[in-house]
C-alpha positions as CSV (number, residue, x, y, z in Angstrom):
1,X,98.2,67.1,128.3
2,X,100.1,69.8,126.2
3,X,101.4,68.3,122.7
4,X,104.9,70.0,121.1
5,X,103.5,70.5,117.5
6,X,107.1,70.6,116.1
7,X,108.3,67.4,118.1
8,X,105.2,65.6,116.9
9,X,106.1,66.5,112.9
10,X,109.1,64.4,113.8
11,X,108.7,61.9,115.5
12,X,105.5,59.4,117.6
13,X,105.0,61.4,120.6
14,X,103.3,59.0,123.7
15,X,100.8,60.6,126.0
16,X,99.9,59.6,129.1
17,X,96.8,59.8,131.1
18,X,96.6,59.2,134.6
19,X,92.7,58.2,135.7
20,X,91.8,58.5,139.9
21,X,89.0,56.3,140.4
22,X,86.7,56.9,143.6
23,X,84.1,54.3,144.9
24,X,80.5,55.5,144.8
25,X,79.1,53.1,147.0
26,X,80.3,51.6,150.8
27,X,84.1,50.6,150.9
28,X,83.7,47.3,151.4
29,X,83.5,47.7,147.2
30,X,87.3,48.0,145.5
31,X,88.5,47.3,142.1
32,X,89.3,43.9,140.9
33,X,90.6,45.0,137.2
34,X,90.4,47.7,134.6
35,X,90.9,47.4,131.0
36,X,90.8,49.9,128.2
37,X,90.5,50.1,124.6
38,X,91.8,47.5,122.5
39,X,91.6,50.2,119.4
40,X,91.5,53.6,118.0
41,X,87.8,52.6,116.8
42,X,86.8,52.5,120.0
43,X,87.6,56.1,121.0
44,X,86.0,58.7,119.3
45,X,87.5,62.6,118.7
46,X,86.0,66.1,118.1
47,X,88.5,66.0,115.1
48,X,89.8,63.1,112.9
49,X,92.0,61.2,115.2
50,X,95.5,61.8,115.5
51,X,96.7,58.7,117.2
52,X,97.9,55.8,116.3
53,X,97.6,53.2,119.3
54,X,95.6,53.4,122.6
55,X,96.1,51.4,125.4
56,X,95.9,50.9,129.1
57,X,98.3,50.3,131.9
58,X,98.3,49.9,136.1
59,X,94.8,48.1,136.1
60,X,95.6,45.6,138.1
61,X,93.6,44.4,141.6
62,X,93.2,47.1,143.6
63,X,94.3,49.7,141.4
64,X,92.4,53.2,141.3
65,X,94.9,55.1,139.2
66,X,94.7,53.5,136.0
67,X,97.1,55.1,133.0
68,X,95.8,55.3,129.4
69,X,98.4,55.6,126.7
70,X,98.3,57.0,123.4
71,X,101.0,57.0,120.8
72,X,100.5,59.9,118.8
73,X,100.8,60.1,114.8
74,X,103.4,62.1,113.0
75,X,101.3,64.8,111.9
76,X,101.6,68.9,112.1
77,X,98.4,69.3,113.9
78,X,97.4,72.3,112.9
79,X,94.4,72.6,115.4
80,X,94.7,74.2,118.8
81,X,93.0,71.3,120.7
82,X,90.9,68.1,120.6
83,X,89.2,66.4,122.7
84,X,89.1,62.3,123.1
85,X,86.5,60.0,124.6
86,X,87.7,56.2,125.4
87,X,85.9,53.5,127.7
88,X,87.2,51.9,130.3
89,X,85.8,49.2,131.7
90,X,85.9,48.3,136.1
91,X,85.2,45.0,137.2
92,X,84.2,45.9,140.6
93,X,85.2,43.3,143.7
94,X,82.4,43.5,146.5
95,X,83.4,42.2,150.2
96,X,86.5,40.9,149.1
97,X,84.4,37.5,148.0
98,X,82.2,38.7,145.3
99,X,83.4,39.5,141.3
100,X,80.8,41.4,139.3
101,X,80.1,39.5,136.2
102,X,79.8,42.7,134.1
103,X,82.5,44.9,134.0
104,X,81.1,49.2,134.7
105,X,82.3,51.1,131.5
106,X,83.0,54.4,132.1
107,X,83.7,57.0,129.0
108,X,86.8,59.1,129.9
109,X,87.1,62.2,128.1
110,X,90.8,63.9,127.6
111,X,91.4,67.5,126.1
112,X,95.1,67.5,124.1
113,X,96.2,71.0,123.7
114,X,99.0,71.9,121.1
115,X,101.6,74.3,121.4
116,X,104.7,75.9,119.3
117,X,103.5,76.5,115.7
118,X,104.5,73.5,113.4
119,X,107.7,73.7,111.6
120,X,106.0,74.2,108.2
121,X,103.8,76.5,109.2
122,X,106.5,78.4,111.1
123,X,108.3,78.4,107.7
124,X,105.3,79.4,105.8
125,X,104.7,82.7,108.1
126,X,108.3,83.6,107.8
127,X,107.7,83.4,103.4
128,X,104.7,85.5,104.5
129,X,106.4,88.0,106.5
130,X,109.0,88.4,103.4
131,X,106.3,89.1,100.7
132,X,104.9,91.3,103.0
133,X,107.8,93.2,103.8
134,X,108.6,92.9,100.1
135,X,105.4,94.8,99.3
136,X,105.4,97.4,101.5
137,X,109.2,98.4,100.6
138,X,108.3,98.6,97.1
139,X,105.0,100.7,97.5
140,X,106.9,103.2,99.9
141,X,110.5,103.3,97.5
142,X,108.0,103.9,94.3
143,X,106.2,107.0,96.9
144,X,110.1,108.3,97.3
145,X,110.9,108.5,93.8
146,X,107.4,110.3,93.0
147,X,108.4,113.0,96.1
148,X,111.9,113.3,95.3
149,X,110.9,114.7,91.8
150,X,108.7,117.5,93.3
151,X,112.1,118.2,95.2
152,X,115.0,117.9,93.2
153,X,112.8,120.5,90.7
154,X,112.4,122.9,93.6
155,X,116.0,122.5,94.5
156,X,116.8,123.4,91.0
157,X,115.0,126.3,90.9
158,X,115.7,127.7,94.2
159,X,119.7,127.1,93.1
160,X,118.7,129.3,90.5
161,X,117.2,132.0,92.8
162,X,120.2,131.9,95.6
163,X,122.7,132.4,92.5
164,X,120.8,135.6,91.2
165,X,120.6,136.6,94.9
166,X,124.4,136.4,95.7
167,X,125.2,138.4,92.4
168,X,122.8,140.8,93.1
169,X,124.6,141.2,96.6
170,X,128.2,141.2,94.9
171,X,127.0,144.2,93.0
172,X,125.5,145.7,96.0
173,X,128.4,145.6,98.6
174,X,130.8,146.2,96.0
175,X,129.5,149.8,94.9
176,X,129.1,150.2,99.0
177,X,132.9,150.1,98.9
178,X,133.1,153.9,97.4
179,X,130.9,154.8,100.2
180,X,128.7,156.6,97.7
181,X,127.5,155.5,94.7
182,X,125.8,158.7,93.9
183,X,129.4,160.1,93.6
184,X,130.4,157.5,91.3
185,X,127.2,157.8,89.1
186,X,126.9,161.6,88.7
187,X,126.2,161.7,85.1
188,X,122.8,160.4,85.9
189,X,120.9,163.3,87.6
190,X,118.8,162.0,90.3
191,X,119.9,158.3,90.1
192,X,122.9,158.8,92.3
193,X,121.4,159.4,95.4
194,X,118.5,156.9,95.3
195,X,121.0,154.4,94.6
196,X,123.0,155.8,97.9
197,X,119.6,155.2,99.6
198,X,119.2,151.8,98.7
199,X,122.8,150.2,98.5
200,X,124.4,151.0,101.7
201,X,121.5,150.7,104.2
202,X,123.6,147.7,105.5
203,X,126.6,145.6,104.4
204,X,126.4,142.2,105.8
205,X,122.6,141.4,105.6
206,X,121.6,140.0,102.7
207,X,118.0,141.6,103.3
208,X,118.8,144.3,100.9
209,X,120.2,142.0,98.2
210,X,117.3,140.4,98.3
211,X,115.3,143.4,97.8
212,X,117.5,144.5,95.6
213,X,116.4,140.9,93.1
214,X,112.7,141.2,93.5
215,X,112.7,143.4,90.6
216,X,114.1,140.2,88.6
217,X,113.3,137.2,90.6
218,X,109.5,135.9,91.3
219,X,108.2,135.4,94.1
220,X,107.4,131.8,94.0
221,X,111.3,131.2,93.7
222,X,111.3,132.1,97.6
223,X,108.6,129.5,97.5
224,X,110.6,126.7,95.9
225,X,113.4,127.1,98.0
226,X,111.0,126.9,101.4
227,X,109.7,123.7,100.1
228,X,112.8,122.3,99.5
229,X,115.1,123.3,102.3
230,X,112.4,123.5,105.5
231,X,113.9,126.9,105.8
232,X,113.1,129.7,108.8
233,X,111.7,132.5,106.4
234,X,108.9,134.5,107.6
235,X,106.6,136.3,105.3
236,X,105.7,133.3,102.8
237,X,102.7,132.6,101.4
238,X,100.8,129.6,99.8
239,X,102.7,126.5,99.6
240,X,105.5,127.7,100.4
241,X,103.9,128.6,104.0
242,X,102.7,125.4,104.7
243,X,105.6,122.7,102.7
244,X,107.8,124.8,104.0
245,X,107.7,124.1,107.7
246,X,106.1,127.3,108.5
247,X,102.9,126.7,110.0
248,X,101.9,129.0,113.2
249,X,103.4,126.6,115.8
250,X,106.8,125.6,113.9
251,X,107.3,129.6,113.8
252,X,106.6,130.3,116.9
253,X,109.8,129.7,118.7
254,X,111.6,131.9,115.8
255,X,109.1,134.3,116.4
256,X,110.6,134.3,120.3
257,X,114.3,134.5,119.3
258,X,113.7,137.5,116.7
259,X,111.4,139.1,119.3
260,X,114.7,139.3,121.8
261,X,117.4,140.2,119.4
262,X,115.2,142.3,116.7
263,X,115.7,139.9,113.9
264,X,115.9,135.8,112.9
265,X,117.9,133.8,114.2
266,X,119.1,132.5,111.0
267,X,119.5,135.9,109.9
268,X,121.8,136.8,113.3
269,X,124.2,134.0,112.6
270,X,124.7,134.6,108.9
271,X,125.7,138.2,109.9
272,X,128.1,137.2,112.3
273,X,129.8,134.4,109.6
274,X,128.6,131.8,111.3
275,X,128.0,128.9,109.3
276,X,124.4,127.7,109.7
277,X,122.3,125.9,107.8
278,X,118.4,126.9,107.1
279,X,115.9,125.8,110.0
280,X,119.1,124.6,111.8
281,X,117.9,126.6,115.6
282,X,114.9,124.4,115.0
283,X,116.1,121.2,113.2
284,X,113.2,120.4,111.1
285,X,114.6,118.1,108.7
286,X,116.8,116.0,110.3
287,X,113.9,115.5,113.0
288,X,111.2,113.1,112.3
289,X,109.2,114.6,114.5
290,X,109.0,118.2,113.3
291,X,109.3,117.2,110.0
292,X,105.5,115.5,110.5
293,X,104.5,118.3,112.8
294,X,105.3,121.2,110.5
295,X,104.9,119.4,106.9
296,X,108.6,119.8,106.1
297,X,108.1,117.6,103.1
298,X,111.9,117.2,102.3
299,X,112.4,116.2,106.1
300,X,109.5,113.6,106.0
301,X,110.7,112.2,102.6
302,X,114.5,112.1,104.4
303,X,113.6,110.4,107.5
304,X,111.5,107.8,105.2
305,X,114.2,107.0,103.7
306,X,115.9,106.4,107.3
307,X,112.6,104.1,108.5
308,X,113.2,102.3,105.2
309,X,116.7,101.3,105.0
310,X,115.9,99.6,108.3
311,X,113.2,97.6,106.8
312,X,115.3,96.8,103.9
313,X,118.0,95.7,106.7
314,X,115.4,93.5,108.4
315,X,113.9,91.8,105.5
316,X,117.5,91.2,103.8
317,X,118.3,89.5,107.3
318,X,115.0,87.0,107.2
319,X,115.9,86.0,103.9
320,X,120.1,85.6,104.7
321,X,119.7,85.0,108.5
322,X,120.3,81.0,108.6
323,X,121.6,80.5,104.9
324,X,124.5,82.8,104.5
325,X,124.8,84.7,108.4
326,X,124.3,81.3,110.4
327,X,122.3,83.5,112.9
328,X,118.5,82.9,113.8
329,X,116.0,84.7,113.0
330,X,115.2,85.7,116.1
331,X,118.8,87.9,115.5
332,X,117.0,89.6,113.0
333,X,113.6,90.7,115.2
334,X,115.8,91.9,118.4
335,X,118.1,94.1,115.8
336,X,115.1,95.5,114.0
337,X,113.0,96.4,117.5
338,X,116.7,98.1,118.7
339,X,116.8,100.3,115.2
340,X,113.4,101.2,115.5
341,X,113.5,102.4,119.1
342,X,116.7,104.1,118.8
343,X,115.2,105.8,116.0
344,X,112.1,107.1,117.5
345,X,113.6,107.8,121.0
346,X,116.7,109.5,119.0
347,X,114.1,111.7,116.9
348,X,112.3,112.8,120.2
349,X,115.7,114.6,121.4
350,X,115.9,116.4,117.6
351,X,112.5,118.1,118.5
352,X,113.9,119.8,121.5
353,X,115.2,123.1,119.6
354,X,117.9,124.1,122.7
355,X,119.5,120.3,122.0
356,X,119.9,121.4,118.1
357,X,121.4,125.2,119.3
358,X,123.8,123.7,121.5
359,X,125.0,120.8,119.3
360,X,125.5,123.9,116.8
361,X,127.8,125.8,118.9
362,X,129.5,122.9,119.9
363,X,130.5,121.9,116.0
364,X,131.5,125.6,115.4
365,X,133.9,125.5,118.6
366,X,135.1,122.1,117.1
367,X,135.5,123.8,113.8
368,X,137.3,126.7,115.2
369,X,139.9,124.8,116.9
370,X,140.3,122.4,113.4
371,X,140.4,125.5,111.4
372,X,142.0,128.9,113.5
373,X,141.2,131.2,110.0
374,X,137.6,130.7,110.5
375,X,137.3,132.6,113.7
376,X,138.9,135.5,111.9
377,X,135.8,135.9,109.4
378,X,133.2,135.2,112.2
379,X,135.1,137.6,114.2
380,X,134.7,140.4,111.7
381,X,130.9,138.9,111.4
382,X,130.3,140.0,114.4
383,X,132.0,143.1,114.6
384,X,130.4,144.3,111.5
385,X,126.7,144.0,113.0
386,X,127.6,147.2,114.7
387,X,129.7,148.8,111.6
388,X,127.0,149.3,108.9
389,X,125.7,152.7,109.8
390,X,123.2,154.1,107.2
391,X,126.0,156.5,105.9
392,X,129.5,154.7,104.9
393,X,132.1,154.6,106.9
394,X,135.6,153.6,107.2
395,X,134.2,150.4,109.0
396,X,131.2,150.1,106.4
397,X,133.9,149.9,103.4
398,X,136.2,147.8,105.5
399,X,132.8,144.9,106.5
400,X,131.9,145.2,102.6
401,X,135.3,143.8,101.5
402,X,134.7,140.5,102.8
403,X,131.3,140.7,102.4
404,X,131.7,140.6,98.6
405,X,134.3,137.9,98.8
406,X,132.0,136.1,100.3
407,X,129.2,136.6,98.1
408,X,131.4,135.6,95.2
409,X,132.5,132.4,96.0
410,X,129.3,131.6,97.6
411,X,127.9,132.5,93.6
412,X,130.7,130.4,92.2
413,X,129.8,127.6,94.7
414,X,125.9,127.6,94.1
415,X,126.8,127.3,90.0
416,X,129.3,124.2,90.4
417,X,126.8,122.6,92.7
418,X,123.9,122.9,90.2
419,X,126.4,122.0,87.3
420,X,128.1,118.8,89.5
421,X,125.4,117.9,92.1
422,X,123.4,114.6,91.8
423,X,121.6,116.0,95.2
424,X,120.9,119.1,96.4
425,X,119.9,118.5,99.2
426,X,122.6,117.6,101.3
427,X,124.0,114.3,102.8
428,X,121.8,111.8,102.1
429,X,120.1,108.6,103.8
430,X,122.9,105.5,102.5
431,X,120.4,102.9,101.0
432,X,122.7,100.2,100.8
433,X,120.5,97.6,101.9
434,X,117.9,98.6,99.8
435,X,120.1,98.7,97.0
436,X,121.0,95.2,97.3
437,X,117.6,93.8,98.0
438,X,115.9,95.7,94.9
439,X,118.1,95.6,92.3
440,X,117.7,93.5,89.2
441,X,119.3,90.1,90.1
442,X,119.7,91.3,94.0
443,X,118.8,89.7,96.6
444,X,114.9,89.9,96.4
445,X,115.0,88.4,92.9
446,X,117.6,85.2,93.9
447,X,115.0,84.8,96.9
448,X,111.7,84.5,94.3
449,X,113.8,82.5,92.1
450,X,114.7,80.1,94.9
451,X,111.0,79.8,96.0
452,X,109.6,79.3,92.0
């Protein structure tokens, strides 16, 4: 027989045992009574005995299908099964005339099996599952702080090195606007014409401003900024390289684009004014995926944050689920296994690069049709691709004009974002629940408090 352990916390649960009896000599023997135990004592149990009465019924004349009853003790039974040997005892009629004067005992030996996990120790796994929870949100929180450190101080200092880029750019483009600056700086002998060289080699790339920085700007600035943004720049080295989501096979596919059109992709678009961010053709951070695959620490740290605001969620809803939400908990497991899979199945689509390209061009058409003045400066991007000859022209100085406009507010932006910024990262992960669950006199606290 199978025994509901949280039925048998409650109340005295009776079992019954149906014996077949068959004759082991000639027919003419049949049964002329049965009786059982009179006590527990008599039965004996692999483990202490759970039961508080024994007794047998249907033994009448005749009778091979005696019953033996047991009235089970409140108890949470926190075995798996037990086994119980009682006697019986068959006074055996022999050609219907004849009574044995000795009664056969028989041992019969019954297996109880348990099932459902006792209420108590239901509750006590739940507790368990909290602390655990508990634990591991704390340990991975405490690994977020210690990694958004390292990025916030490269986010700094690559903030530092886009600002000194874009000035260097103003500069640039706006002397390109005279179409020589060797004319303009004649009164240097020989300086004129290398700066002619230099300065208007192009007008809308920002290759050259970069150049023109490197004089001024280290190295391991370009570095920084890799490691904080998961940008596509080829050509780093050291960390930068490998923190930066640029090992061999996250590169290869922008190796592919810029072997087609001659140059980057991200380079391509921010010529023609398109607004795109870094390492959006191949969305490494918001991709959990890539982020792991091409040790885009930012992008890891980010989609952490994602993996634990859901356990926050979960653990906030064991803790809440009958007390304050009058749901079970059972709400709480189907709602965590739904984030979880429509968070790894959701990241699996991110890794497909043509799903981020097309979701791109399908915001900028959005944006377009929100906002009509922005196809007139990603119009004039694109025209001016083809307008910066390597000797000024009438288009070169016309391209320059909103190139430097550009650059400008782009400087001005970069130095109220360092100035007003909490983040520089971008949008961030809303940690709400964890908020509430960790914070002093939140709801982890009222729930340690409650069980002290």
């Amino acid at each position: 027989p199978l025994l509901n352990r949280q039925l048998a916390e409650q109340i005295n649960q009776l079992i019954s045992c149906k014996i077949d009896l068959f004759p082991s000599s000639p027919s003419k023997v049949d049964v002329a009574s049965i009786t059982g135990p009179t006590s527990v004592d008599d039965c004996a149990a692999e483990e202490p005995l759970y039961f508080e009465d024994v007794f047998l019924t249907n033994g009448g004349l005749h009778s091979k299908h005696p019953i033996l009853m047991f009235r089970m003790a409140k108890d949470d039974y926190d075995i798996n099964q037990t086994t119980i040997t009682c006697p019986i005892y068959i006074t055996t009629e022999i050609n219907k005339t004849t009574i044995t004067k000795e009664p056969e005992r028989e041992n019969i030996n019954i297996t109880i099996k348990f099932y459902k996990e006792p209420l108590g120790n239901l509750y006590d796994n739940w507790e368990k599952q909290i602390k655990d929870k508990l634990k591991d949100i704390e340990d991975i929180a405490k690994w977020i702080g210690y990694a958004n450190d390292v990025i916030e101080f490269s986010q700094g200092l690559c903030e530092l090195k886009q600002v000194l880029v874009n000035m260097f750019g103003a500069i640039q483009t706006f002397l390109s606007i005279f179409g020589s600056t060797a004319d303009v700086m004649t009164w240097i002998p020989g300086v004129g014409p290398a700066i002619k060289e230099e300065f208007t080699a192009t007008c809308v790339s920002g290759d050259t401003a970069e150049e023109a920085g490197e004089a001024l700007i280290d190295e391991a600035l370009q570095a920084f900024c890799a490691i904080a943004n998961c940008q596509g720049v080829t050509g780093i080295q050291g960390a930068g390289k490998y923190l930066g989501g640029g090992l061999p096979w996250c590169t290869a596919i922008e190796e592919w684009f810029q072997g087609l059109t001659g140059y980057g992709s991200l380079q391509a678009f921010e010529d023609a004014g398109i607004p795109l961010s870094p390492g959006a053709m191949l969305n490494v951070k918001d991709s959990l995926v890539w982020s792991t695959a091409c040790l885009c620490l930012p992008g890891i740290i980010h989609n952490v944050q994602k993996y634990l605001e859901n356990e926050c969620q979960f653990t906030t809803c064991l803790i809440n689920s009958y007390k304050e939400w009058g749901v079970p908990r059972s709400f709480c497991s189907d709602q965590y296994a739904y984030q979880q899979c429509a968070y790894v199945v959701g990241e699996i689509w991110n890794a497909i690069p043509a799903s981020q390209f097309f979701d791109m061009i399908s915001d900028m058409l959005a944006e377009w049709i929100a906002n009509p003045f922005t196809v007139v400066g990603t119009t004039i991007g694109i025209i001016c691709i083809a307008e910066c000859p390597a000797v000024p022209s009438t288009g070169h100085t016309l391209c320059a004009i909103p190139r430097v406009m550009t650059l400008v507010s782009e400087t001005i932006n970069s130095i109220i974002g360092m100035v007003e910024a909490e983040n520089l990262f971008g949008p961030q992960v809303e940690t709400h629940w964890c908020d509430d669950l960790l914070k002093e006199g939140g709801i982890k606290d009222k729930w340690e408090e409650s069980k002290s």
